[in-house]
N, C-alpha and C positions, 0 to 999 in steps of 0.2 A: 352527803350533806352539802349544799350549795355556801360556799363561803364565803359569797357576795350580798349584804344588806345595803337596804338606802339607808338604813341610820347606823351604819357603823361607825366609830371615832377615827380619826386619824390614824391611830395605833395602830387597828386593826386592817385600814387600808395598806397597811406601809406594812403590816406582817401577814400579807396577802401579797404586796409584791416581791416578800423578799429586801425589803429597806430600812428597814429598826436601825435602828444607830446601835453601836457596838455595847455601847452604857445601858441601854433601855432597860428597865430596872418593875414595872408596871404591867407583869404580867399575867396579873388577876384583873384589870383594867377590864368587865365586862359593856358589852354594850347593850341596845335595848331593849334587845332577844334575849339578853342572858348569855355572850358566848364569851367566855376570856379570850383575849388577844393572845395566851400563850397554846389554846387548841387549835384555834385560823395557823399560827404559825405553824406547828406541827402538821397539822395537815397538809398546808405547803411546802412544807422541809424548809421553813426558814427560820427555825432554831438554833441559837449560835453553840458553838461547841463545847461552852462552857454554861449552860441552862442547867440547873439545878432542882428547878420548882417543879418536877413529876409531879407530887400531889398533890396539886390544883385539880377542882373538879370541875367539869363542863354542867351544864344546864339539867344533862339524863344521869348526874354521878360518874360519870366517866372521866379518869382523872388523865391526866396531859399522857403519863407514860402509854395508859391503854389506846391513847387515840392516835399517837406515835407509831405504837407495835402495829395495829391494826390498818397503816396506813406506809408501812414495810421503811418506818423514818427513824425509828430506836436505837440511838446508841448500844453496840452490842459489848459497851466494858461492865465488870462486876457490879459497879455497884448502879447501876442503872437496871439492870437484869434482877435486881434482887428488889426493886419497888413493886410495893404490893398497888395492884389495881382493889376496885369500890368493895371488891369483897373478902379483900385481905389474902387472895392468892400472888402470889410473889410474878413476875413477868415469865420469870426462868421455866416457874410450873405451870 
């Protein structure tokens, strides 16, 4: 997935470089495409280590954990491991 749009918001520029502010709170924030600022971050690995919002979903249903796993950035504690991806399979299985 290319992570780079011309109409992206700031949010999404700055969770593309890795620069969210530690507070950033807006991470359903999609832009014109459709893509939340909390799957650009994951895909970058610029998730802070306290992100909680796995079940946000991208544009295709693909919720933040799946896009995480899939892109080898997934917190590997319990209860991270136990979010179910779009089709209710848990990460672990």
């Amino acid at each position: 997935m290319d992570t780079k749009h011309d109409d992206e918001t700031s949010p999404h520029m700055l969770a593309r470089k890795g620069q969210l502010s530690k507070d950033f709170k807006d991470w359903g924030l999609r832009d014109s495409s459709g893509w939340p600022v909390a799957h650009i971050a994951a895909i970058c690995g610029s998730l802070p280590s306290n992100f909680n919002e796995w079940f946000i979903k991208d544009i295709a249903g693909k919720t933040v954990a799946e896009t995480a796993y899939s892109y080898n950035r997934l917190p590997r504690d319990e209860k991270t491991l136990n979010t179910r991806d779009s089709n209710g399979i848990s990460i672990r299985e």
